[in-house]
FIROKOL-392238 format. One record per residue (C-alpha): residue number from 1; residue in one letter; x, y, z. Coordinates in nm, 3 decimals, decimal comma, padded with zeros to 5 digits. Each point is the difference from the previous one (the first is absolute). Layout:
N
+------+------+---------+---------+---------+
| resi | resn |       x |       y |       z |
+------+------+---------+---------+---------+
|  NUM |    A |       X |       Y |       Z |
...
+------+------+---------+---------+---------+
! end
This chain:
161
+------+------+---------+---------+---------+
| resi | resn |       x |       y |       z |
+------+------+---------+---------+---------+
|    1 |    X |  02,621 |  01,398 | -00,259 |
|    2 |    X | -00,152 | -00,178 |  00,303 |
|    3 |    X |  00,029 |  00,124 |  00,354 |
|    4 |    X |  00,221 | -00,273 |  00,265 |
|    5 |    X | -00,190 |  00,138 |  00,272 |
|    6 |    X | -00,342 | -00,103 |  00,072 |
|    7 |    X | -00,207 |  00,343 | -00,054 |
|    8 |    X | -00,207 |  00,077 |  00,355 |
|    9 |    X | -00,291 | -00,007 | -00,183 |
|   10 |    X |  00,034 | -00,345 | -00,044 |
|   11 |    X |  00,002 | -00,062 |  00,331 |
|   12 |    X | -00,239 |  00,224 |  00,140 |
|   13 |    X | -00,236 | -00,138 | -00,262 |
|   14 |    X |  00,028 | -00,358 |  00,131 |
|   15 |    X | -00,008 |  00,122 |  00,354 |
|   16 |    X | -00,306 |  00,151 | -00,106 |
|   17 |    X | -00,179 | -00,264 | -00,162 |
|   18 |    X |  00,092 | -00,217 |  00,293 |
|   19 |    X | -00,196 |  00,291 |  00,240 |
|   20 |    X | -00,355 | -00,019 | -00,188 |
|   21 |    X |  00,068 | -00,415 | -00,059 |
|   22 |    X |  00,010 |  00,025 |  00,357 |
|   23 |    X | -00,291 |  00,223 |  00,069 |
|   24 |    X | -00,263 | -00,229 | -00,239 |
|   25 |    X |  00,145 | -00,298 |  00,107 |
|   26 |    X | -00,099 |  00,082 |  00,301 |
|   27 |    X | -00,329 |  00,175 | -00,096 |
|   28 |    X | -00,106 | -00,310 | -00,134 |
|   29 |    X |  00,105 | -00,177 |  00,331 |
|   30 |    X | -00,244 |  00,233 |  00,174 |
|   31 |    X | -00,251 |  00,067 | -00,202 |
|   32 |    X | -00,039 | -00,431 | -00,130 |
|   33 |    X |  00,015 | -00,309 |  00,174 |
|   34 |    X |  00,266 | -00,185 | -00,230 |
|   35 |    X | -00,106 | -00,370 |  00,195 |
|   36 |    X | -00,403 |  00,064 | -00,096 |
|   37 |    X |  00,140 |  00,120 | -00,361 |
|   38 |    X |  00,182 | -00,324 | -00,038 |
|   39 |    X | -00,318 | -00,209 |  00,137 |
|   40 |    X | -00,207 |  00,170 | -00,271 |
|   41 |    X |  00,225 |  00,026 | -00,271 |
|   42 |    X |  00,043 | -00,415 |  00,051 |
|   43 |    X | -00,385 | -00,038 |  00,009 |
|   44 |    X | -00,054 |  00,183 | -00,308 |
|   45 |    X |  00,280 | -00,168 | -00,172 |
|   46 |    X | -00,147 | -00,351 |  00,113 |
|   47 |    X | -00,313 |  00,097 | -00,103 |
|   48 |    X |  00,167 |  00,112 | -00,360 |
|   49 |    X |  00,124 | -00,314 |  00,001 |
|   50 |    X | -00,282 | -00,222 |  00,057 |
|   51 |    X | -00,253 |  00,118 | -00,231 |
|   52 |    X |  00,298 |  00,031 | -00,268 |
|   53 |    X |  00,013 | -00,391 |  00,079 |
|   54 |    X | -00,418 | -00,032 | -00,025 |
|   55 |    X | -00,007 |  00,212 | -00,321 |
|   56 |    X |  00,268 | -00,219 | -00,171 |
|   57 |    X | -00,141 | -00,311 |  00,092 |
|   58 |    X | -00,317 |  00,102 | -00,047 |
|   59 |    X | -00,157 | -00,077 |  00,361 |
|   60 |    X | -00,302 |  00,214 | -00,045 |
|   61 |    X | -00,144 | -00,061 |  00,354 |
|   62 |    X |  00,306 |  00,080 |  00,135 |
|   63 |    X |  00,058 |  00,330 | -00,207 |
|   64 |    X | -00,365 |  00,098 |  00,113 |
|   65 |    X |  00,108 | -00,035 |  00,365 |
|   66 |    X |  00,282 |  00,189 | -00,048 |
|   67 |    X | -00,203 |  00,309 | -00,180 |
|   68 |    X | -00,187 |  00,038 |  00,363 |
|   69 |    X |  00,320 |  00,069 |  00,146 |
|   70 |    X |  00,077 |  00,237 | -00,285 |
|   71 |    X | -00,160 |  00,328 |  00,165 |
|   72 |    X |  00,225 | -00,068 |  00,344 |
|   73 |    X |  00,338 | -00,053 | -00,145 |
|   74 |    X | -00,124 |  00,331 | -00,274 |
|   75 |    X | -00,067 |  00,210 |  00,334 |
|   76 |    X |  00,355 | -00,193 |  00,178 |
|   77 |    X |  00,215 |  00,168 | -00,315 |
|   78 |    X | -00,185 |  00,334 |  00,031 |
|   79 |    X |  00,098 |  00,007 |  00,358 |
|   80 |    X |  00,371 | -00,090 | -00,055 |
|   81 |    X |  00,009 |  00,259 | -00,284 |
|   82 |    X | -00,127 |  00,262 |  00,219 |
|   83 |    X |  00,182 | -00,071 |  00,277 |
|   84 |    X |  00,318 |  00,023 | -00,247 |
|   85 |    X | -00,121 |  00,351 | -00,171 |
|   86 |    X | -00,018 |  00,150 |  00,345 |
|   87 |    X |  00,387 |  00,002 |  00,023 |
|   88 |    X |  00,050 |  00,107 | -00,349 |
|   89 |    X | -00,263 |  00,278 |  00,049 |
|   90 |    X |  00,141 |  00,132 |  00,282 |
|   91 |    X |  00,388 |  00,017 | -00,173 |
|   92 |    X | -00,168 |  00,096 | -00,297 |
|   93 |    X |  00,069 |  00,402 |  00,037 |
|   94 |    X |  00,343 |  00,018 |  00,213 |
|   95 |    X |  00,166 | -00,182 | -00,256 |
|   96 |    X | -00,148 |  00,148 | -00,280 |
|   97 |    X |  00,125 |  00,328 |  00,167 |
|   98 |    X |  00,305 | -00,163 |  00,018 |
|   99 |    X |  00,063 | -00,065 | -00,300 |
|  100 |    X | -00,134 |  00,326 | -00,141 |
|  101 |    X |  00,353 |  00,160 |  00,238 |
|  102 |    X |  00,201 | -00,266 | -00,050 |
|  103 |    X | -00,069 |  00,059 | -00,417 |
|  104 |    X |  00,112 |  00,346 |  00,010 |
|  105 |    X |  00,272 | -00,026 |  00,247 |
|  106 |    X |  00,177 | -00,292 | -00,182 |
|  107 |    X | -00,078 |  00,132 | -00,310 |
|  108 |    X |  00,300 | -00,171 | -00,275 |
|  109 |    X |  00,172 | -00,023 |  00,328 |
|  110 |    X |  00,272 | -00,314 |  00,034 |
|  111 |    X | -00,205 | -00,259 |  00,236 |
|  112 |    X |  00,144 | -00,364 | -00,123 |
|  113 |    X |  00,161 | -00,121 | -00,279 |
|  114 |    X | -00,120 | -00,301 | -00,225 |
|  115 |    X |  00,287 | -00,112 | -00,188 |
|  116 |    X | -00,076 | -00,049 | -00,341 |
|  117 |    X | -00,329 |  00,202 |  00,013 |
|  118 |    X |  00,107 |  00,384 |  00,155 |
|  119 |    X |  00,142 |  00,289 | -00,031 |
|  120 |    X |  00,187 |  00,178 |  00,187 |
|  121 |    X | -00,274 |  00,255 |  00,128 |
|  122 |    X | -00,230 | -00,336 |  00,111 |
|  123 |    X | -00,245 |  00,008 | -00,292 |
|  124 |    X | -00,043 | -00,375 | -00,134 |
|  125 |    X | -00,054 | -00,086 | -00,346 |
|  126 |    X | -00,179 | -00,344 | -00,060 |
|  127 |    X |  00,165 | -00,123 | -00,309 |
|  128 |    X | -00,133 | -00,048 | -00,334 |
|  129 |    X | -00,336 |  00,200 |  00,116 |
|  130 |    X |  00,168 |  00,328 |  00,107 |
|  131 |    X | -00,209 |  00,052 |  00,288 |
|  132 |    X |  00,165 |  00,210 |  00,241 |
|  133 |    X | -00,067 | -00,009 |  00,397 |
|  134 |    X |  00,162 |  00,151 |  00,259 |
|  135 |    X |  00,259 | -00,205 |  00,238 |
|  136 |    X | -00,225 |  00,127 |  00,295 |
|  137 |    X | -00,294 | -00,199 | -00,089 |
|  138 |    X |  00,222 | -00,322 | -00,043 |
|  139 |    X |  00,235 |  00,069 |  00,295 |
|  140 |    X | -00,351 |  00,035 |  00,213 |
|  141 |    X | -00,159 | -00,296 | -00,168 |
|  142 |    X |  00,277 | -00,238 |  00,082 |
|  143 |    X |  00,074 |  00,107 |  00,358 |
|  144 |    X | -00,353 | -00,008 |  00,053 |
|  145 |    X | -00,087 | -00,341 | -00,119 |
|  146 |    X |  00,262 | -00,089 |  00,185 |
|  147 |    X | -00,097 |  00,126 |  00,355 |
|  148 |    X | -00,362 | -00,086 | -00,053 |
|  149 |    X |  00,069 | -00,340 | -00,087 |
|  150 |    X |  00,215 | -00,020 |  00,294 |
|  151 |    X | -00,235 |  00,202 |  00,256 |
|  152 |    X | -00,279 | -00,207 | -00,131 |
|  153 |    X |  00,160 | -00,322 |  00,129 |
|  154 |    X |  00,158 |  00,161 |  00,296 |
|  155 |    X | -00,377 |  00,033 |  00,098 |
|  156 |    X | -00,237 | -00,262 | -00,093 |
|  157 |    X | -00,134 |  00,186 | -00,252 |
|  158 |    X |  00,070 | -00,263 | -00,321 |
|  159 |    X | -00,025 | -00,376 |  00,106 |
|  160 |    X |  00,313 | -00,201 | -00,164 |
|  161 |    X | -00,127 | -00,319 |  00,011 |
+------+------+---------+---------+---------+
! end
């Protein structure tokens, strides 16, 4: 039988994936500039573009020019991927450590129910494979999506063009 009270788990999950959405969100704030990201993710994605356009119509002189640039916009991406890993290496730990309490405190503990999908002790079976996974990882999953989607907007850090 189901619960007709939301469990506190579920809530101090959420609340909790909201907190570290929140703190990388604004990691990446810090640590990035989100307005030179955009200006060099749109120059490498025009550059993409135009020698895509010069290989397909076969412009060799133009794909040659192109190649110079190639080393630049190679050494733009490593910079934008770095600048990226620094947030994810600094989270890296806490959250692993967070997950390694959060595992063994919630352990086939109620956090959210799937209808359809769980039981009621939280653990979700995918249907027709038989995998099992714990309503913890889900509940976290989807409330964290959903505040780092939302944080990411609330500050610059995704361009919606």
């Amino acid at each position: 039988m189901l619960p007709t009270t939301i469990p506190f788990s579920t809530i101090f999950i959420f609340l909790l994936a909201a907190a570290v959405s929140l703190l990388t969100s604004l990691l990446n704030r810090l640590l990035t500039n989100p307005e030179k990201s955009k200006t060099s993710r749109k120059e490498v994605s025009e550059w993409n573009a135009e020698l895509r356009k010069a290989q397909k119509s076969k412009d060799k002189k133009r794909v040659e020019k192109l190649m110079k640039k190639q080393q630049y916009i190679l050494q733009l991406q490593s910079k934008m991927m770095w600048k990226s890993m620094k947030v994810m290496l600094i989270t890296f730990l806490p959250l692993i450590l967070m997950w390694q309490f959060l595992g063994g405190f919630y352990h086939n503990t109620l956090i959210a129910i799937f209808p359809g999908v769980s039981n009621n002790i939280g653990v979700i079976t995918i249907p027709l494979i038989g995998m099992q996974f714990s309503s913890l990882i889900w509940w976290y999953l989807l409330s964290s999506f959903f505040f780092s989607t939302a944080f990411s907007h609330l500050f610059g850090l995704v361009s919606v063009e």
